[in-house]
Each structure stands twice: as structure tokens, then as C-alpha cells.
N, C-alpha and C positions, 0 to 999 in steps of 0.2 A: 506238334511237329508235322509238317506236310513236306511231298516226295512227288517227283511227277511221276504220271501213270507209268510212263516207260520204266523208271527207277523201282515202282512198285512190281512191277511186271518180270524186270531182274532178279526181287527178291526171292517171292513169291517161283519161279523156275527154280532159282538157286536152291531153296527149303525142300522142295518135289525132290531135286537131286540128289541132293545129300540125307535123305529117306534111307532108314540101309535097306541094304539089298532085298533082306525076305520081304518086306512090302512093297517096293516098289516091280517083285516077281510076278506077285498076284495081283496086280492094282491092272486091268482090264477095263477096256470101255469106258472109263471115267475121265469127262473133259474139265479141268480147272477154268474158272473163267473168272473174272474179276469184275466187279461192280460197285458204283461209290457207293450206296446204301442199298440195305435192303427194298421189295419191292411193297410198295402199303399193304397188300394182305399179307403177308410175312412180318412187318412193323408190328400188324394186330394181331396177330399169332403168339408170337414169340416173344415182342418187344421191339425195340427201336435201336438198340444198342447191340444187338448181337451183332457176333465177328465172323461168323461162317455157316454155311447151311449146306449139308449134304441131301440132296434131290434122287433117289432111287431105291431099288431093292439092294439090301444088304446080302452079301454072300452066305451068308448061313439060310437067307429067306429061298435061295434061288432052288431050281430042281432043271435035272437036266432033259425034263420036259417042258420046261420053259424057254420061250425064246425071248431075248433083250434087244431087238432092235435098234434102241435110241441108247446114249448114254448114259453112265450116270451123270449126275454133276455136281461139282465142289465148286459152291459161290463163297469168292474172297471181299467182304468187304471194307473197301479201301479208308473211308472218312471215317468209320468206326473205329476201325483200326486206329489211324491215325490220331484222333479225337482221344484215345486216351494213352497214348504215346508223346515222351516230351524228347527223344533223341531218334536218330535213323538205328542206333544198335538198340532201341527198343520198340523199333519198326521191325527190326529184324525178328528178333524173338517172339514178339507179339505173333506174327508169319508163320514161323516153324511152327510152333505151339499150334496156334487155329488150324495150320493144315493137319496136322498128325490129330486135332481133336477130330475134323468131319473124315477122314480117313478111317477115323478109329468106329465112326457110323458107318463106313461101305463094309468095315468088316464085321460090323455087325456090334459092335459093344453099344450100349445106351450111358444115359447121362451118369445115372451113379457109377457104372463102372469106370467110365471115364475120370471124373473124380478119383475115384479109388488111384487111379494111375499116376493121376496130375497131372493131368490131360485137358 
């Protein structure tokens, strides 16, 4: 199932919003941005097939003698997504789901805990 960018870009805003409150209180500095696949040294990292990638220091890492100048960032990728999605309400889900996974990285949880959650 394919979506145009814009449509994708709807969703994706929509998932961030309806975040409930306590995270989206503490969700600081962090730009969402979307891309159709990951970037090849990410492909060779990770795999080819990943849904989302969170890029920075997780909040538990930080000290408030550190300074954060840049963002963090939560990359959506779009044809991944899509790629194993066969309806736009499993575009949707797919969306929530991946944001709340690399969100659940700025806050600091790792892979298995994520799992643990169903994340």
C-alpha cells in the first residue's frame, strides 16, 4: 500500500499528537523528519528493512552540564513502512507504533525493553 508524501506527513503529525500528554511534555529538541529509506550506512548497520531510527543523546544520558545544540532526530521511514503494509489503517498503526518505538529511544529504553512493552 502506497500514500503520497503529503498523506504520509498527515499521518505521521497526527501519531506525534495524539502521544498522550506525559510524553509529548518532555519530548524537547527533537525534529521528526521523514524519509523514503534509510541512508546505506544505516541499511549496513541495521538492515534495510528498519521502520525508524532515533539519532541523539537519550534523556537519561544527558547532565545539565551538557549542552544540546542540534536536535535530536526521529527518522520515519516512509517505503519501509509502506512495503510491509497492505491498507492506509495499517499505515496508520504501523506510524503510531514506530513513533512511540524511537520516542521510547529519546527516553532512554533499549531494544529489549521496548519489546517487553510491545513497542
Amino acid at each position: 500500500m502506497w500514500v503520497s508524501r503529503k498523506r504520509f506527513e498527515e499521518l505521521v503529525e497526527r501519531a506525534v499528537e495524539e502521544l498522550p500528554e506525559f510524553f509529548k511534555e518532555k519530548l524537547e529538541n527533537v525534529a521528526i523528519v521523514i524519509e523514503d529509506v534509510p541512508p546505506p550506512e544505516v541499511q549496513r548497520e541495521l538492515g534495510p528493512d528498519i521502520l525508524g531510527l532515533y539519532q541523539g543523546v537519550p534523556l537519561p544520558e544527558r547532565s545539565v552540564w551538557s549542552q544540546y545544540p542540534y536536535p535530536d532526530v526521529i527518522a520515519i521511514y516512509q517505503r519501509n513502512i509502506e512495503a510491509i503494509c497492505r491498507s492506509e489503517a495499517e499505515i496508520v498503526q504501523q506510524i503510531k507504533e514506530t513513533v512511540m518505538h524511537e520516542i521510547g529511544h529519546y527516553f532512554g529504553l533499549d531494544e529489549e525493553k521496548l519489546r517487553e512493552l510491545g513497542l
